[in-house]
TORDONU-564440 format. One record per residue (C-alpha): residue number from 1; x, z negated, y negated. Coordinates in Angstrom, 2 decimals, padded with zeros to 5 digits. Last residue first. Layout:
<kepas>
seq/X/Z/Y
NUM/X/Z/Y
...
</kepas>
This chain:
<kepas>
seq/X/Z/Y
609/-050.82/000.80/-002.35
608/-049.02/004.42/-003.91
607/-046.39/003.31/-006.53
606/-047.05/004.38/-010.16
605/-044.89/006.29/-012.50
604/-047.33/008.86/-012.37
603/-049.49/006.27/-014.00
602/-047.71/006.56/-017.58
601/-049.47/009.99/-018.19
600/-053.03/008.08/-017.55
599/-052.16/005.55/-019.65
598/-050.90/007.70/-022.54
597/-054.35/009.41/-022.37
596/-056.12/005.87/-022.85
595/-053.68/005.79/-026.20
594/-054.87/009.30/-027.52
593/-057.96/007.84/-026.98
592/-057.02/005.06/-028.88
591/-055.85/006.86/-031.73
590/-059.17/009.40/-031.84
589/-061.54/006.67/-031.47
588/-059.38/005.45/-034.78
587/-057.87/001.67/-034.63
586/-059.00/-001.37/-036.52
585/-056.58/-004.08/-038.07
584/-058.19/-005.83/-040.98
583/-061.96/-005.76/-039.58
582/-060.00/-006.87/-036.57
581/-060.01/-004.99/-033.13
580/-060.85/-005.83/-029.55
579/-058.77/-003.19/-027.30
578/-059.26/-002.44/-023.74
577/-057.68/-000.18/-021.27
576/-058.09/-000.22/-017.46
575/-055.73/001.38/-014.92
574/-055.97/003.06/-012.04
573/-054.00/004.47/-009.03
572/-054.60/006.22/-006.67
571/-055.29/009.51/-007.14
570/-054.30/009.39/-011.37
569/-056.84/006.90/-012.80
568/-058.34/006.07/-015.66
567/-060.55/003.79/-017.58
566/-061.09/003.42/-021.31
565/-062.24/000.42/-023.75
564/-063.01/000.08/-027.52
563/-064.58/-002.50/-028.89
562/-067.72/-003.62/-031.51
561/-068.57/-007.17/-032.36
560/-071.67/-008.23/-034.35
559/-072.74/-010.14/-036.66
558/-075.42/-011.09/-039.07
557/-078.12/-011.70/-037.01
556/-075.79/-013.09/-034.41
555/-073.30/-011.92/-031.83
554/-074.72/-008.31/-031.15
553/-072.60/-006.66/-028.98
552/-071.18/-002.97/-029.79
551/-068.91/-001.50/-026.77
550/-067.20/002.17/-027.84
549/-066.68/004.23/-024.41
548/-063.74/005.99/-022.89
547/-063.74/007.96/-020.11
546/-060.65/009.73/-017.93
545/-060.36/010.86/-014.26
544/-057.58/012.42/-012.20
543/-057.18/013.33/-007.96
542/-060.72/015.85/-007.98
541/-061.62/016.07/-011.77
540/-063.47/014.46/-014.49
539/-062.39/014.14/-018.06
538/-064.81/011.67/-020.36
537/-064.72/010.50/-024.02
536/-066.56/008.68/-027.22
535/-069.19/007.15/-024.16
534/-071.50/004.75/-026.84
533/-072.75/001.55/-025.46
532/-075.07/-000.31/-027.20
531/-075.75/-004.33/-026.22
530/-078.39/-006.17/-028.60
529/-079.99/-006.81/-024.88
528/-078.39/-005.92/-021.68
527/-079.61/-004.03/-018.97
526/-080.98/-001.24/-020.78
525/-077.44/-001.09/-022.70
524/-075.79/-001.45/-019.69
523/-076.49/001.05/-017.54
522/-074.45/004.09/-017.98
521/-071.43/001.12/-018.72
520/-072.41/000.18/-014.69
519/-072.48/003.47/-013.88
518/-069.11/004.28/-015.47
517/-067.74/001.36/-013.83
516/-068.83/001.78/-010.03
515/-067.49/005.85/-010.45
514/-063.93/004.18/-011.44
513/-063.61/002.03/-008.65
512/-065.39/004.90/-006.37
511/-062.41/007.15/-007.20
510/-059.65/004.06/-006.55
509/-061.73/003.71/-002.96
508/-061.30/007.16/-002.20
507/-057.81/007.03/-003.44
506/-056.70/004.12/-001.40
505/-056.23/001.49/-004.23
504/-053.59/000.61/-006.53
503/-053.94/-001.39/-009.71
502/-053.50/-001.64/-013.70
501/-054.95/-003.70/-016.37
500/-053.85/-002.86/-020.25
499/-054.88/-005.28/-022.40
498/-055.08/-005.15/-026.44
497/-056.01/-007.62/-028.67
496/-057.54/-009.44/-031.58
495/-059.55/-012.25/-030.16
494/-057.72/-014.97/-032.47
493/-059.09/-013.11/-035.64
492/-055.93/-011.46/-037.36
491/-053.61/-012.79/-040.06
490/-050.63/-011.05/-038.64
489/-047.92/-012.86/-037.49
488/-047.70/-011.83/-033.90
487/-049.69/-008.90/-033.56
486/-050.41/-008.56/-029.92
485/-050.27/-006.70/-026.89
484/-052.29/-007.95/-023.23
483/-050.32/-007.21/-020.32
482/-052.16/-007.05/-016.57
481/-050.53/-006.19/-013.17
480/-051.78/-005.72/-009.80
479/-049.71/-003.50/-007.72
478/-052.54/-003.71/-004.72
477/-056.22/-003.78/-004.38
476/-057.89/-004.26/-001.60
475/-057.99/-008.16/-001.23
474/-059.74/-008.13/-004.63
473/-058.29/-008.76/-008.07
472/-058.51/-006.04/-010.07
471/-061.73/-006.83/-010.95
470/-063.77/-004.79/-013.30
469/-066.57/-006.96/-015.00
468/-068.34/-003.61/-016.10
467/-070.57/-004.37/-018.83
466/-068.92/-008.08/-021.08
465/-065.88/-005.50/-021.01
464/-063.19/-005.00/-019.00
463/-059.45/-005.65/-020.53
462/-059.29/-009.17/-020.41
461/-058.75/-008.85/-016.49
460/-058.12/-012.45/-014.36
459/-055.76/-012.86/-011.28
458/-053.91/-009.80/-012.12
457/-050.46/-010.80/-011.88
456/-048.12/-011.14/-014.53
455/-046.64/-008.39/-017.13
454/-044.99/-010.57/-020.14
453/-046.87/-010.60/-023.14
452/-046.38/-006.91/-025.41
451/-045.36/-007.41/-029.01
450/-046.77/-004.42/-031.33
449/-044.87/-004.97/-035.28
448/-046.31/-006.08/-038.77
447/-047.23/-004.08/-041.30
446/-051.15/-004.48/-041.05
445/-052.93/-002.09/-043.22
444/-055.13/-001.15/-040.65
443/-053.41/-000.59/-036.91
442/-050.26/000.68/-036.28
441/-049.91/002.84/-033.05
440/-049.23/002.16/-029.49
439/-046.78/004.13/-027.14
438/-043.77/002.38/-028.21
437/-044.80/-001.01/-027.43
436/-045.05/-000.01/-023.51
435/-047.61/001.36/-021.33
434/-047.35/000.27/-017.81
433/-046.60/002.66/-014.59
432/-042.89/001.28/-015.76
431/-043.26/-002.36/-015.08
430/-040.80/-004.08/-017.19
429/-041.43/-000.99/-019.84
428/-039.75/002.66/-020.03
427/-040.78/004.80/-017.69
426/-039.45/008.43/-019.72
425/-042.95/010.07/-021.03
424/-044.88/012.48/-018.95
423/-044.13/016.42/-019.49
422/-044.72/018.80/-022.10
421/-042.46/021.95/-021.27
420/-040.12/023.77/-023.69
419/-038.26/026.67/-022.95
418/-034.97/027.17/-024.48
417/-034.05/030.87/-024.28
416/-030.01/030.68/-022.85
415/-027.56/027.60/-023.00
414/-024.47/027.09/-020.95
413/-024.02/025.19/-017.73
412/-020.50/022.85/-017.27
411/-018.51/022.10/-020.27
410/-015.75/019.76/-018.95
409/-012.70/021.82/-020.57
408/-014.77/024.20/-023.41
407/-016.54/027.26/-022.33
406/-019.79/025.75/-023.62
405/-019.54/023.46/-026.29
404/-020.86/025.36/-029.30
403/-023.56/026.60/-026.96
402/-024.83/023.17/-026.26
401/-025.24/022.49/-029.94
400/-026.95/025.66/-030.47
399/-029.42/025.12/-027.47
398/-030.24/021.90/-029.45
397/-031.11/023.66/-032.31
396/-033.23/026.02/-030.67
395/-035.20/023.26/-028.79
394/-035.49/022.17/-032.54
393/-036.48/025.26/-034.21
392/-039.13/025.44/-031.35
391/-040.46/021.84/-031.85
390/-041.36/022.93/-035.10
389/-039.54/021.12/-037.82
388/-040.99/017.70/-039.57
387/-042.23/018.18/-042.74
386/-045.45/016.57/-042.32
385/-044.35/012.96/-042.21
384/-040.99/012.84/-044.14
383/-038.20/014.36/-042.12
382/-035.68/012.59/-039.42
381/-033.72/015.42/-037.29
380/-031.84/014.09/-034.40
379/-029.53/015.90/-032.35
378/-027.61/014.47/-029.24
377/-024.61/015.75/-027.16
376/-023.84/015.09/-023.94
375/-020.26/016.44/-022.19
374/-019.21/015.76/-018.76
373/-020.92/018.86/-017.40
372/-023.40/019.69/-020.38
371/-025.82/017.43/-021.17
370/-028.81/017.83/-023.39
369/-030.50/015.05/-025.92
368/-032.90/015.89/-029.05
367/-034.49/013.55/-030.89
366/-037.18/014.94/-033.32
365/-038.10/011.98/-035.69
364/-041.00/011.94/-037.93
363/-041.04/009.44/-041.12
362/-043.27/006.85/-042.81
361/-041.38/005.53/-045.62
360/-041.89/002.94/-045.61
359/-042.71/001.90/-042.01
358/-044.35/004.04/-040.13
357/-041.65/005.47/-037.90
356/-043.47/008.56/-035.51
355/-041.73/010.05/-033.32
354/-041.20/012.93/-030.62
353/-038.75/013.28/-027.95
352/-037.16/016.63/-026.95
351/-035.30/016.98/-023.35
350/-032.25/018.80/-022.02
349/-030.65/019.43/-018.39
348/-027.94/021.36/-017.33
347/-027.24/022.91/-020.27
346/-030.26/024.42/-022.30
345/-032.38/026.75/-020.37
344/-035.37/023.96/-019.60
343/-036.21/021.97/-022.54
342/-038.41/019.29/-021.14
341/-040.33/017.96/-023.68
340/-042.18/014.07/-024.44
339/-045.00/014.05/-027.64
338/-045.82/011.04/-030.14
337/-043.38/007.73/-029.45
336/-044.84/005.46/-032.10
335/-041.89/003.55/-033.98
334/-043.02/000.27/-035.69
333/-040.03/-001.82/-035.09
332/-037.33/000.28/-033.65
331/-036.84/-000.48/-030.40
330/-037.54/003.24/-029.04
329/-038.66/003.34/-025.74
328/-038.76/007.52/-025.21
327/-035.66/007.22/-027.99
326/-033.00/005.19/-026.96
325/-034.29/005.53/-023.23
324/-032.58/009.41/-024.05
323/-029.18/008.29/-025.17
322/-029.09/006.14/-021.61
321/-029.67/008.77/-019.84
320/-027.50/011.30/-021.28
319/-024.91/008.66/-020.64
318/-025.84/008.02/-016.86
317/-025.54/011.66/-016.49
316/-022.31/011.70/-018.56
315/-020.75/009.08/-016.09
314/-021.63/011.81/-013.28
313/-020.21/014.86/-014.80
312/-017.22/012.64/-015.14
311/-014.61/011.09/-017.79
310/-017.45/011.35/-020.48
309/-017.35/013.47/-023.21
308/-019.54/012.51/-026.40
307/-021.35/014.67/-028.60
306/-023.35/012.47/-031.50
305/-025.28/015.14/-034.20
304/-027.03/013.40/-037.11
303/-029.74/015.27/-039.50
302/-031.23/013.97/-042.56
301/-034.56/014.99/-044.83
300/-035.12/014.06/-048.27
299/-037.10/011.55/-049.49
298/-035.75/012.74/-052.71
297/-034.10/016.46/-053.19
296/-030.91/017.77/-051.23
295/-030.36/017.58/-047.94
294/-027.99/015.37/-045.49
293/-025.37/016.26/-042.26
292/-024.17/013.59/-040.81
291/-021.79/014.33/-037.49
290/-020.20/011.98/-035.45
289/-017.43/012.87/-032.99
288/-017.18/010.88/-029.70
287/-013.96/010.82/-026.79
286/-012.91/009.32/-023.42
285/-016.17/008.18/-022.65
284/-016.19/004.76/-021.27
283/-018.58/002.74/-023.41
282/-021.19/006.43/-022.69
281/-024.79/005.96/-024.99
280/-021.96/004.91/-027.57
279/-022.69/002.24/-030.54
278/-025.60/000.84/-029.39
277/-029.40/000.94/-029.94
276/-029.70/004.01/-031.20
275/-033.74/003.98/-031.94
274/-032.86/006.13/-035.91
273/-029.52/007.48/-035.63
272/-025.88/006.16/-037.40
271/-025.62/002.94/-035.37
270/-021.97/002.58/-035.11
269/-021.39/-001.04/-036.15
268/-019.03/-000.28/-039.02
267/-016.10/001.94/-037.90
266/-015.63/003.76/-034.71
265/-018.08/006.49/-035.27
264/-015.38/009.34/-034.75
263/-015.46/011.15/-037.56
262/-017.34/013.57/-039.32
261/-019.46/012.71/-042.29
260/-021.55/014.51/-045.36
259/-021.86/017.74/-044.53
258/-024.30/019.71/-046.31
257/-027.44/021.38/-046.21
256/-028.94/022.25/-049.85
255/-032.72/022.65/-049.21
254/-035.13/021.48/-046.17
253/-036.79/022.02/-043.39
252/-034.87/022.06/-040.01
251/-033.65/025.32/-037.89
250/-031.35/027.44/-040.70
249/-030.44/024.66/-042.25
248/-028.84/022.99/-039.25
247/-027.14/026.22/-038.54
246/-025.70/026.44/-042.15
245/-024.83/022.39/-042.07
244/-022.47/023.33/-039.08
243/-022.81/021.90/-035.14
242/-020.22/020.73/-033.66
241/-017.57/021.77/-031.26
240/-015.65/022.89/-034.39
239/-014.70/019.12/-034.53
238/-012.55/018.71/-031.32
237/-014.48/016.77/-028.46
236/-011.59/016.30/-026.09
235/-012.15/015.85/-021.58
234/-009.62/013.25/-020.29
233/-006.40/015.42/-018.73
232/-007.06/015.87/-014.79
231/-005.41/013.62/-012.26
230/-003.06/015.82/-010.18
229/-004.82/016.97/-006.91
228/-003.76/015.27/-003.73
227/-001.57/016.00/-001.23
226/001.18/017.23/-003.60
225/002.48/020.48/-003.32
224/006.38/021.41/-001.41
223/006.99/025.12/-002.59
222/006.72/027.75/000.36
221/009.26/027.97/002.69
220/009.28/031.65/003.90
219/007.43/032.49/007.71
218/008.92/032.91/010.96
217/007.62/035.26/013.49
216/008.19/034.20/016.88
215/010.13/035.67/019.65
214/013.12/033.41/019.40
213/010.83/029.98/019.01
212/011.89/028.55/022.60
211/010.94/025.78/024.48
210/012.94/025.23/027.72
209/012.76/025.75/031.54
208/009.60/027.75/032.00
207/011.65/030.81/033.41
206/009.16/033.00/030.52
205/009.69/031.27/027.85
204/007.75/028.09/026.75
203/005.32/028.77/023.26
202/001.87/028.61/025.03
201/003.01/026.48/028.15
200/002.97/023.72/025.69
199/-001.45/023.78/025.14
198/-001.89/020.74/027.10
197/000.99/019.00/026.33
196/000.97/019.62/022.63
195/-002.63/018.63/022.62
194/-002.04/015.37/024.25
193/000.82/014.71/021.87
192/-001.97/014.92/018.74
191/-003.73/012.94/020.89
190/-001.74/010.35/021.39
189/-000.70/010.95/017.18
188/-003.76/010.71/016.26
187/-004.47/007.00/017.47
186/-001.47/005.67/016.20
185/-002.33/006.71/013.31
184/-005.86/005.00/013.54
183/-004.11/001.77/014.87
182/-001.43/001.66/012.06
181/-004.28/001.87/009.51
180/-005.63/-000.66/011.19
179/-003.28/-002.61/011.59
178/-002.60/-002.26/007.46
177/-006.06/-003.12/006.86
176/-005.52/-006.16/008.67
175/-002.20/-007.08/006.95
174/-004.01/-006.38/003.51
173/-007.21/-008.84/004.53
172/-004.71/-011.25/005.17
171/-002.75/-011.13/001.77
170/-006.12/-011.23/000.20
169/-006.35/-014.57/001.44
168/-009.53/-015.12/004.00
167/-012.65/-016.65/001.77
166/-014.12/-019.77/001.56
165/-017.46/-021.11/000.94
164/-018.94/-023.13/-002.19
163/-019.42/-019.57/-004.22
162/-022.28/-018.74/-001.92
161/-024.74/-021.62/-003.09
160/-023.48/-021.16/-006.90
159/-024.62/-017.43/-006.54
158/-027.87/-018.39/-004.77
157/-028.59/-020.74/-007.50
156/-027.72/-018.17/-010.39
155/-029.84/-015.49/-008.11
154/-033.49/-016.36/-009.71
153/-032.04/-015.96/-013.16
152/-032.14/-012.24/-012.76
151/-036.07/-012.33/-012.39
150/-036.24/-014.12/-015.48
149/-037.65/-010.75/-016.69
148/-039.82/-010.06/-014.18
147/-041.65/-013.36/-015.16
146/-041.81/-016.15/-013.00
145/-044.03/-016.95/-010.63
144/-041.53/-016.78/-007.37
143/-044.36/-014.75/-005.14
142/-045.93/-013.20/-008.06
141/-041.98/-011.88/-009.72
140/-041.31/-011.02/-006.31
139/-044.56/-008.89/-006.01
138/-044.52/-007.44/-009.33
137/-040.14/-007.17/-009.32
136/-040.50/-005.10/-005.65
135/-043.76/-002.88/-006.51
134/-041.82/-001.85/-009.80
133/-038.28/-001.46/-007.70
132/-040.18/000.69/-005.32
131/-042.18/002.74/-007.92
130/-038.78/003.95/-009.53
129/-037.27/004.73/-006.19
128/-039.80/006.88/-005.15
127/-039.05/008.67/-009.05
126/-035.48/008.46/-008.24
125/-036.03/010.49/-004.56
124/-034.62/008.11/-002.39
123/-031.45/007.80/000.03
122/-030.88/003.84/-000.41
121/-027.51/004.81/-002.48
120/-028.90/007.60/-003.93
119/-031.57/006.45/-005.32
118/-029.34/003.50/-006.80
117/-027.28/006.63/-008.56
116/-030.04/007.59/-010.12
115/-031.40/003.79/-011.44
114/-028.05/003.40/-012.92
113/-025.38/000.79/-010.71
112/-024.14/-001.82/-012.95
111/-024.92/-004.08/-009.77
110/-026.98/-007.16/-008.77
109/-030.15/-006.94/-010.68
108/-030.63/-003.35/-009.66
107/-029.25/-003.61/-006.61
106/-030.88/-006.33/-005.51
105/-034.24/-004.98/-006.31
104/-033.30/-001.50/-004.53
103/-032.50/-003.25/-002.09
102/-035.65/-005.32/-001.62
101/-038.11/-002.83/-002.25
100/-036.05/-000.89/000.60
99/-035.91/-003.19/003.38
98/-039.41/-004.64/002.68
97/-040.51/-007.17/000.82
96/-041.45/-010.85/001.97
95/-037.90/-011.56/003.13
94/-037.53/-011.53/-000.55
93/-039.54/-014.64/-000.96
92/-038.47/-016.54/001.14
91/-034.71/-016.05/000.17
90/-035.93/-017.17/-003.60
89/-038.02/-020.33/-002.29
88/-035.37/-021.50/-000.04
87/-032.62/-020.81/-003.27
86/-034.93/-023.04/-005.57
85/-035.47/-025.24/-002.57
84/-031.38/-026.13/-002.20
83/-030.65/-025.59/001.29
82/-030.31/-027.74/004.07
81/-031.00/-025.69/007.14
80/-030.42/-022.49/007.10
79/-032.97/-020.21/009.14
78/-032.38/-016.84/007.18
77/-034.24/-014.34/008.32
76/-034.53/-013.66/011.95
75/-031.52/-011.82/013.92
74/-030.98/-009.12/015.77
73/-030.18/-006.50/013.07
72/-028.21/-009.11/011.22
71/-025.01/-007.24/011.71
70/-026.31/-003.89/011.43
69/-027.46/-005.04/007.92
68/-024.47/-006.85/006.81
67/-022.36/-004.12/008.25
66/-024.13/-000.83/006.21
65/-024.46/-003.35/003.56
64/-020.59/-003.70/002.87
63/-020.12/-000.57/004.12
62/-022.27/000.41/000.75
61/-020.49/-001.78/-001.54
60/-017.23/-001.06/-000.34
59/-017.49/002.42/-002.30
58/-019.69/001.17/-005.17
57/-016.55/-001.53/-006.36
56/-014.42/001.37/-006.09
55/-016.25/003.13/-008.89
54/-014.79/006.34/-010.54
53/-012.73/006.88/-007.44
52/-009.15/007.77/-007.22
51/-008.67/003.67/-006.19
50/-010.67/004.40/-003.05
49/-008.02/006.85/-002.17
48/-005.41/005.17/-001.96
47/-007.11/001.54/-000.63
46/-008.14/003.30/002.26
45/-007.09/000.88/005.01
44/-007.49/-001.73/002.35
43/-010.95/-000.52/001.65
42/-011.52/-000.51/005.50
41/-010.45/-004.18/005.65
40/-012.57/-005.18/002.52
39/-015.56/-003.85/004.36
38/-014.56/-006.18/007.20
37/-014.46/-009.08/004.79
36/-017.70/-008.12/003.36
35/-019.30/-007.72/006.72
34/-017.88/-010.98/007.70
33/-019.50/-013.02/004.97
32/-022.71/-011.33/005.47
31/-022.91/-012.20/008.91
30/-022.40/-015.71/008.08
29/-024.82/-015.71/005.46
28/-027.81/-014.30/007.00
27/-031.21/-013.57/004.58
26/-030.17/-009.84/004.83
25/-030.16/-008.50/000.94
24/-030.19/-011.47/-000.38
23/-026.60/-012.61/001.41
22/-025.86/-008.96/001.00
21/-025.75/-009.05/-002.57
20/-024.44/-012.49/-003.42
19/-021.21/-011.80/-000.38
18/-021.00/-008.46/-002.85
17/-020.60/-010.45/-006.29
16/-018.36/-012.63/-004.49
15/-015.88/-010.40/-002.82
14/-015.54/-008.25/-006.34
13/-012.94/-010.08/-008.56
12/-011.17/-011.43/-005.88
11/-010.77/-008.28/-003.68
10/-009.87/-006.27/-007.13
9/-007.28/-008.44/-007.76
8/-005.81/-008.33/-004.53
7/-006.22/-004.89/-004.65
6/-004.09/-004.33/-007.73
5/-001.15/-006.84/-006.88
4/-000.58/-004.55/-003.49
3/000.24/-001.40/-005.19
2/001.71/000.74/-003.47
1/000.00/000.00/000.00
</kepas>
């Protein structure tokens, strides 16, 4: 081993975090102990190579499981005796999901891993693996009654319980990987010999008695080359990579482009876009140019261009991700995500994200995000409300940006026609089927941001109405969750509100859900008195339905409350929408069925019961 001082720190730093991992992940902790050493072994074995990799930590990580699991195999979940009942309680409850939930749980809270390269890891499809880790941090978060996001907290105990045993020294763990490695040569060689033996007779002479090479045909040296490719040179973003304040002009609205900044963002605390919510969208890239470019007039509009190169195609994937969940959940107070595009034709893959800011003054932001091999570049155009630029100028824009980079060391595919393509927004909240802060819009005059409770079981549902009673609930149903948003800080009445209640059912049964609560609103006002029902909105089809209705209930002679509420559901799942307003913080029928439509997009993201 070259050098030995590097794995042993490595093996310290990491044997922990994976003993954690697979300790959860199979309930046994002596046959996770020895799967991590033996993974260590192999790594040792291979320590050369595993050090070429981007992540060596993910590389014994996955033998690591691979011998945990075929270890325990046999065995029941854990039956310690002993143990601390927080841990109990935690181990219980994950050997109440499955396999899968419960990796890619673990993995998620256990690793840096992104959700992509977690799907690959359990061998998902990232959208399958999307609606596992939802189902896996409701039902843990349920079974542990805490919310999903003190869901991490859960393994501090399990991480002190682990940390109490001991571990072989790394020297040991060396000299085994070494045997090994000795073993598997070994190995070759007999049957490298065996091979000679057989196949001998093929270069003897003719009397048999010796070897002989006379007859052959002998081929010049060739120059010695090294076993293993040279490491490449990190990936540059030189300035003429970038965009110019003529093409700029040429796609956003607006007078007197200019240039007002290139450099490398590392000065001041790097937040140059509207939603950026850290410096880099890559912390490793080996290299970032900023762009500003500004226009003349008040109020007038700005453009910034961020291209970053990233050591891999794969780190820039997990970049490109992370620049887009900027935007589709942007933190922003009082940003309203609008519209979601695919821009097909520009690099190898490219979206648009639309927004509304409404504070003062109220502004629309185009974000645009492609990568490019190991290069991702983003474009964002803010413009006073109504002078935004066409989605088309801004697909263009984008495919401008990727062009300037194509050809260049790490560029991968080039631009052609953009083509845009509405599709459902980037899953964004806790649970992901859920809507999120982003997707709701101001209400009244109040100035004040959305705050969403934490998502908790549906034991109760504040978003039917007095009409319907919709239980989510029953035996049947599964992936029950309920949020309710508020104002805080607003001078509101106390039942200002809105709830979102979602569920999974088999579909025929999620259909009939829905059919059960449009007759009962049919019915209502006959049923009930100083109760008038209004149905603002309804969509019908075979695996999708949509209605929204406007609830007014006669409190008093001289009052009376009026709400909105909407029902969907996308095959099988639904979800319930209602919202009690304020005389000082109403929403538009159109706004909140615009919101019940958000709903229905966000449901994709939902796991089948």
């Amino acid at each position: 081993m070259r050098d030995p001082g590097q794995f042993d720190e490595f093996y310290k730093d990491v044997r922990t975090r994976l003993l954690l991992l697979t300790y959860c992940l199979t309930g046994d902790l002596g046959s996770s102990r020895a799967a991590v050493r033996d993974a260590f072994v192999v790594g040792s074995h291979h320590w050369r190579k595993v050090t070429r990799l981007e992540d060596p930590e993910a590389w014994v990580r996955v033998r690591a499981c691979a011998h945990a699991q075929r270890r325990h195999t046999a065995k029941l979940w854990h039956r310690e005796k002993g143990l601390d009942p927080e841990v109990k309680a935690t181990l219980d409850a994950l050997g109440k999901l499955s396999l899968g939930q419960r990796k890619v749980l673990l993995l998620t809270e256990l690793t840096t891993a992104s959700l992509a390269e977690i799907a690959r890891e359990v061998g998902l499809p990232r959208l399958e693996a999307e609606r596992e880790l939802q189902t896996a941090m409701s039902r843990l978060s349920v079974l542990r009654e805490v919310p999903t996001t003190s869901i991490r907290t859960l393994f501090d105990p399990i991480r002190a319980h682990v940390d109490d045993g001991r571990w072989p020294r790394a020297t040991i763990i060396r000299r085994a990987g070494a045997a090994r490695r000795r073993t598997h040569t070994v190995i070759g060689v007999a049957a490298t010999v065996a091979a000679l033996v057989v196949t001998g007779t093929l270069v003897t002479d003719a009397t048999g008695v010796r070897p002989t090479l006379a007859g052959e045909r002998m081929e010049a040296p060739q120059d010695h080359k090294p076993s293993s490719s040279p490491t490449p040179d990190p990936v540059d973003v030189p300035e003429d990579t970038l965009l110019t304040a003529e093409q700029v002009g040429a796609q956003v609205p607006g007078s007197g482009w200019t240039v007002t900044r290139t450099d490398d963002n590392s000065g001041g605390d790097g937040l140059v876009m509207p939603c950026q919510a850290s410096r880099y969208a890559d912390p490793r890239g080996t290299a970032a140019l900023v762009r500003v470019f500004g226009s003349a007039g008040k109020g007038s509009a700005e453009t910034v261009q961020a291209t970053q190169a990233s050591p891999s195609a794969k780190a820039a994937g997990r970049g490109y991700r992370t620049a887009l969940s900027w935007f589709a959940g942007c933190a922003s107070e009082r940003a309203q995500l609008l519209e979601t595009r695919e821009v097909a034709g520009v690099g190898d893959e490219a979206m648009l994200v639309v927004l509304r800011t409404w504070d003062a003054p109220a502004s629309t932001v185009v974000a645009g995000v492609a990568r490019t091999g190991q290069l991702t570049t983003t474009v964002v155009s803010r413009s006073p409300v109504g002078r935004a630029p066409e989605l088309t100028k801004s697909a263009a824009l984008l495919g401008s940006a990727v062009t300037e980079l194509c050809g260049r060391t790490g560029a991968g595919t080039c631009s052609s026609r953009p083509r845009l393509r509405t599709v459902p927004p980037v899953p964004v909240a806790t649970v992901p089927a859920m809507l999120a802060e982003v997707d709701l819009p101001p209400v009244g005059e109040v100035r004040r941001p959305w705050v969403g409770t934490e998502p908790r079981q549906a034991r109760d549902n504040a978003a039917a109405t007095g009409c319907d009673r919709a239980d989510f609930s029953t035996k049947a149903m599964s992936n029950n969750v309920t949020r309710t948003f508020l104002v805080p800080g607003a001078k509101l009445r106390a039942e200002f509100g809105l709830t979102e209640t979602i569920g999974s059912l088999p579909e025929p049964k999620a259909a009939g859900f829905v059919d059960d609560v449009r007759d009962r609103l049919a019915s209502c006002s006959k049923k009930q008195m100083g109760t008038q029902v209004d149905r603002i909105r309804q969509l019908e089809g075979k695996h999708r339905d949509l209605t929204v209705w406007r609830v007014t209930t006669e409190i008093s002679d001289q009052r009376s409350v009026s709400y909105l509420m909407g029902i969907v559901r996308d095959r099988t799942s639904v979800a319930q929408v209602g919202f009690v307003p304020d005389p000082a913080g109403g929403m538009s029928a159109d706004d909140f069925v615009a919101l019940v439509e958000r709903a229905l997009a966000r449901l994709e993201a939902m796991p089948r019961p």
